[in-house]
C-alpha positions as CSV (number, residue, x, y, z in Angstrom):
1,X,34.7,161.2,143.7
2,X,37.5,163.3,141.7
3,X,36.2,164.0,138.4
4,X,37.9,162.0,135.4
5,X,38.8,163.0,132.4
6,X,36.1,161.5,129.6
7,X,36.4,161.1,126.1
8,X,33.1,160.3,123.7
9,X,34.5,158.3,120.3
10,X,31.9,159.7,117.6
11,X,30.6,162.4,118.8
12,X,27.3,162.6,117.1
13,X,23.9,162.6,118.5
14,X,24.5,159.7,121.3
15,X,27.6,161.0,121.8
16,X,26.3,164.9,122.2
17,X,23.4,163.8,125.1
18,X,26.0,162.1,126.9
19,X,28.5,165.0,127.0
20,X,25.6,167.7,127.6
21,X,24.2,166.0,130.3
22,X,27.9,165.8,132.3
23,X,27.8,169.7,131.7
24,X,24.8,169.9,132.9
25,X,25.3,167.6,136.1
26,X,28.7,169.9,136.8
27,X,31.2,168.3,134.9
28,X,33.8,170.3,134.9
29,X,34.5,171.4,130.6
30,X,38.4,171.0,130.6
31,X,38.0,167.5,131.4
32,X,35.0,166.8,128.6
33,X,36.9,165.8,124.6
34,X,35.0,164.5,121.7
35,X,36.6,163.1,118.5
36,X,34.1,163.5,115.3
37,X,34.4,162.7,111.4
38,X,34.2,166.2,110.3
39,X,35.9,169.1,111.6
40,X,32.5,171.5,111.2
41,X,31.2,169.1,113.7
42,X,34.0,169.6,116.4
43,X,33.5,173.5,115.8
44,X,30.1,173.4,116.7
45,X,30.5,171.3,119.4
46,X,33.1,173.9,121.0
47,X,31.6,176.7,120.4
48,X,27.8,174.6,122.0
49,X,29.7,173.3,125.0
50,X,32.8,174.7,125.6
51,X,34.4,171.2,125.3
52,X,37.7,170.5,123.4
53,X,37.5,168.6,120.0
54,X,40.5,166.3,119.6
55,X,41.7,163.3,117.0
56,X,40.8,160.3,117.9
57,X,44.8,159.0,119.0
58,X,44.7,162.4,121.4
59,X,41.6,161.0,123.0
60,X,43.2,157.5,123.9
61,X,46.4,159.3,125.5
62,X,44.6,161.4,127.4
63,X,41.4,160.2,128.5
64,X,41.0,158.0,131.4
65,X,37.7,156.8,130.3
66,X,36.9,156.2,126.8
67,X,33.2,156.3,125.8
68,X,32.8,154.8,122.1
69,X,29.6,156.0,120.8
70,X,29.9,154.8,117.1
71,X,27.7,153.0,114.8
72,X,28.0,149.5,115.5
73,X,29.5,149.1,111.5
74,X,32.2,151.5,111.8
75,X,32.9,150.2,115.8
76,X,35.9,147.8,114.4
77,X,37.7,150.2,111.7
78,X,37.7,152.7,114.8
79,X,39.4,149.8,117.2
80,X,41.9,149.0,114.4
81,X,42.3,152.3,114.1
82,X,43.6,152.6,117.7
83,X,43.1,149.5,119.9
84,X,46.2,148.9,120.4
85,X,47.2,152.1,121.9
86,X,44.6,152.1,124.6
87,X,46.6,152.0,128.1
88,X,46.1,150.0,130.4
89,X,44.5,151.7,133.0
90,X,42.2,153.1,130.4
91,X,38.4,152.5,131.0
92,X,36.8,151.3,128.1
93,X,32.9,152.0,127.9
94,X,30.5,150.8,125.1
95,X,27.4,152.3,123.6
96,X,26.9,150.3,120.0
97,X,23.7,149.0,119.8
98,X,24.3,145.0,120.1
99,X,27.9,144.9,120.2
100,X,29.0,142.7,122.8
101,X,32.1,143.6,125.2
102,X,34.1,140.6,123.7
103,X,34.1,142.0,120.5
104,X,36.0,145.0,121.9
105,X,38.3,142.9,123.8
106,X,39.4,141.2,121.0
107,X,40.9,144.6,119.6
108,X,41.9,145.8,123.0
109,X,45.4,145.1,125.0
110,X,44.5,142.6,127.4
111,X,43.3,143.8,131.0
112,X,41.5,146.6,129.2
113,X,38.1,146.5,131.7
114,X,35.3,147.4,129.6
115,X,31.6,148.2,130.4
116,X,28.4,147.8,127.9
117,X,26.2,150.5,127.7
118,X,22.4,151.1,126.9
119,X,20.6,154.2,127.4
120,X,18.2,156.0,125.6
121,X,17.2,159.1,123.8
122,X,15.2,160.8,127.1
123,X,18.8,161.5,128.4
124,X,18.0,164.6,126.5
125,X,15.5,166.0,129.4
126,X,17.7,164.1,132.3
127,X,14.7,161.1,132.1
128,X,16.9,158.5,130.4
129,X,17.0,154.4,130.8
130,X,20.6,153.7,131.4
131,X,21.6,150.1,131.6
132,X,25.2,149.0,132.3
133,X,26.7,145.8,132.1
134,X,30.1,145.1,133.3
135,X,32.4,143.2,130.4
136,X,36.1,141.5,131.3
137,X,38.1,143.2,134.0
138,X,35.4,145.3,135.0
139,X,35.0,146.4,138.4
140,X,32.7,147.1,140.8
141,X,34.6,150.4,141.3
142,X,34.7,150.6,137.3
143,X,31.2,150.1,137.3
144,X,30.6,153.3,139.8
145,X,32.4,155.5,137.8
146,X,30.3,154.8,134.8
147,X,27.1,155.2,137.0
148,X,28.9,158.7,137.7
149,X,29.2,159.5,134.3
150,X,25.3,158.7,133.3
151,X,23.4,159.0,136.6
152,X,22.8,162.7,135.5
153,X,21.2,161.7,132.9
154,X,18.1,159.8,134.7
155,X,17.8,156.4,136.1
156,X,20.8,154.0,136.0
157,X,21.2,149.8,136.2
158,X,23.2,147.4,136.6
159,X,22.2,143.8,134.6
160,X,24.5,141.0,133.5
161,X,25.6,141.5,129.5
162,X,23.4,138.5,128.7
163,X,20.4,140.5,129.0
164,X,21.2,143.4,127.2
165,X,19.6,142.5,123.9
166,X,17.0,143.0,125.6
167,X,17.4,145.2,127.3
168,X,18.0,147.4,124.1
169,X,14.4,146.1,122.5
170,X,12.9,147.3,125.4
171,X,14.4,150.4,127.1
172,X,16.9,151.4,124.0
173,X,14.5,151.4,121.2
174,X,11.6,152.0,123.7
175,X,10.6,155.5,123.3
176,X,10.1,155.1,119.3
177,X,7.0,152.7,121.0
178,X,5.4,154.9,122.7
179,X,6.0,158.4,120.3
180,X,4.3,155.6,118.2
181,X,1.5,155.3,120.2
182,X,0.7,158.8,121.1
183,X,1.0,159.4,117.5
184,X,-1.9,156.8,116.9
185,X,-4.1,158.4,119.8
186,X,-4.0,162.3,118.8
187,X,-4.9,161.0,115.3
188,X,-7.7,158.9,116.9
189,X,-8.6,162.1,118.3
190,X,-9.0,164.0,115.3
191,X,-10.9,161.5,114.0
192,X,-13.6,161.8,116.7
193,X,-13.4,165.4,116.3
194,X,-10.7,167.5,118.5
195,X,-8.7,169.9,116.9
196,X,-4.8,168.3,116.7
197,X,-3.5,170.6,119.2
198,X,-6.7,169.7,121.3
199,X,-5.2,166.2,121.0
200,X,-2.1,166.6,121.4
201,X,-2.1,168.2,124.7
202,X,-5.0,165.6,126.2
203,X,-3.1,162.8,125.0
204,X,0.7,164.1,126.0
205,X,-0.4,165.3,129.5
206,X,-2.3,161.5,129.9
207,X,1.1,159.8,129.1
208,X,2.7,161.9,131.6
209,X,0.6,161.2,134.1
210,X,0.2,158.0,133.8
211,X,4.0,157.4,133.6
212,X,4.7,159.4,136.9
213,X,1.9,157.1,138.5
214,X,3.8,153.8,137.7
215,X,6.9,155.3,138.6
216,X,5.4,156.8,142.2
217,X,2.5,155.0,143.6
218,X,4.8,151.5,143.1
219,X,1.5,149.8,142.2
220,X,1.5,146.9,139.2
221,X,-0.4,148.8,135.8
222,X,-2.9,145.9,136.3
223,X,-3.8,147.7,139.4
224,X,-3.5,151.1,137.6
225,X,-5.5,150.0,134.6
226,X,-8.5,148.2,136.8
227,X,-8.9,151.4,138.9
228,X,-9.9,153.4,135.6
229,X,-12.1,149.8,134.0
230,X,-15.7,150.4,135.2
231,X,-17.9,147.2,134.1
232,X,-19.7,147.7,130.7
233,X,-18.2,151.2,130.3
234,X,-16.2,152.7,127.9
235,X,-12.5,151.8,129.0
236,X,-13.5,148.2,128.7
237,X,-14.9,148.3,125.3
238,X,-12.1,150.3,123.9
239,X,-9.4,147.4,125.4
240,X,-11.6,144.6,124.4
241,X,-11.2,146.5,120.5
242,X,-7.1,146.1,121.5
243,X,-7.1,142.7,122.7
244,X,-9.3,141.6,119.7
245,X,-6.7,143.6,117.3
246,X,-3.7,141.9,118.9
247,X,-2.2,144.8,120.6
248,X,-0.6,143.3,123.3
249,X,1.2,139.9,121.0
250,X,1.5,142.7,118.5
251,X,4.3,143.9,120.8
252,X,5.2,141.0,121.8
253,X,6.5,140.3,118.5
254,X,8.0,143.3,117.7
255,X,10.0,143.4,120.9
256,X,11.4,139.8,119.8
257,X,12.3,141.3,116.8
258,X,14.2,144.4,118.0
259,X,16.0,141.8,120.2
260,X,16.9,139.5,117.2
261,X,18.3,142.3,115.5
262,X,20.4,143.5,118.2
263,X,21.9,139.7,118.1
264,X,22.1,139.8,114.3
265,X,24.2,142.8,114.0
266,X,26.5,141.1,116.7
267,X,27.3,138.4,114.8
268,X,27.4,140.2,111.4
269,X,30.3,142.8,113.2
270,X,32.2,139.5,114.5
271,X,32.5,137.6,110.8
């Protein structure tokens, strides 16, 4: 597939993994722009990546896909800004947090196709969660180029936009979860005595090998977690202390509540 040329709106951290991982995947520079609020911000991008910074109304006239990679609250300024001068063969792709793709159709042209967006902040090391959802006048060949543009960047898949709420309580906000975790563990281990670094590596290393098991041997993690539960040993005791503390409707909860927000600041941009 010839390479298009892409343009991230708001290029700030979001913005800078998506652009660093095309370079890294081959993307060819020349065809990479970035718009940003301050102009200290385009320099360093240039001189980082050899991209070119442009204003935003360059961006829309040249790109052929536009990634807007905005706060959700300054998304519709931006589109008044310059929906209206979007052509029409212009792909439109989304990554605010709970913004739905009707609310950038509203302050598109009509025909505009437009794609939703989730990924997450492991696109930095090429692991990333990247979950696309096509929006009105997307196609299925619209949806392959924006698999294109973030396969490099880990896993990529497609869901209907009615599950991306959450979809971004689960996968989007998901890492902050489990640095939370870990967090919780090493200082569990200084507690029972390991020096922090001690900890840190034992309980780093665990998490990646556990991950790459779940991802690899295909097995459910009931199957994974029974293999290391002997009866009356320690494993056991230390889940029963988690089950008896509400771990597991503890995150129930808070999943529900990163995917009420995500609907909340859609209906709070749309009033």
């Amino acid at each position: 597939m010839t390479k298009q040329t892409v343009a991230v709106i708001g290029a700030g951290k979001l913005g800078e993994l998506v652009l660093s991982g095309l370079l890294r995947s081959g993307w060819p520079a020349q065809q990479l722009l970035a718009t940003t609020r301050r102009p200290e911000r385009a320099s360093e991008l240039a001189d980082r990546y050899g991209i070119r910074p442009v204003l935003n109304l360059t961006a829309v006239t040249q790109a052929d896909v536009l990634l807007v990679a905005v706060k959700p609250q300054d998304a519709g300024k931006l589109l008044d800004d310059f929906g209206s001068k979007v052509p029409p063969e212009t792909l439109v792709v989304s990554l605010c947090a709970g913004l739905p793709t009707s609310f950038f159709a509203d302050r598109l042209p009509g025909g505009i196709p437009i794609v939703r967006v989730m990924t997450n902040t492991p696109a930095l090391v090429d692991q990333a969660m990247t979950v696309i959802s096509p929006g009105p006048y997307a196609t299925v060949e619209h949806l392959t180029v924006v698999e294109e543009i973030f396969r490099p960047l880990g896993r990529t898949l497609r869901v209907p936009e009615s599950q991306q709420d959450a979809v971004t309580a689960l996968s989007g906000s998901g890492p902050a979860y489990f640095y939370l975790l870990v967090e919780a563990m090493i200082d569990a281990g200084i507690l029972l005595g390991l020096p922090r670094q001690v900890a840190h590596e034992l309980v780093v290393q665990t998490a990646i090998g556990s991950a790459t098991m779940l991802r690899d041997s295909g097995e459910h993690p009931v199957k994974l977690r029974e293999a290391v539960t002997s009866p009356a040993g320690t494993t056991i005791s230390a889940i029963r202390e988690l089950e008896v503390h509400g771990v597991r409707a503890a995150f129930l909860t808070a999943l529900e509540a990163a995917r009420d927000r995500a609907r909340a600041i859609a209906t709070e941009m749309s009033s």
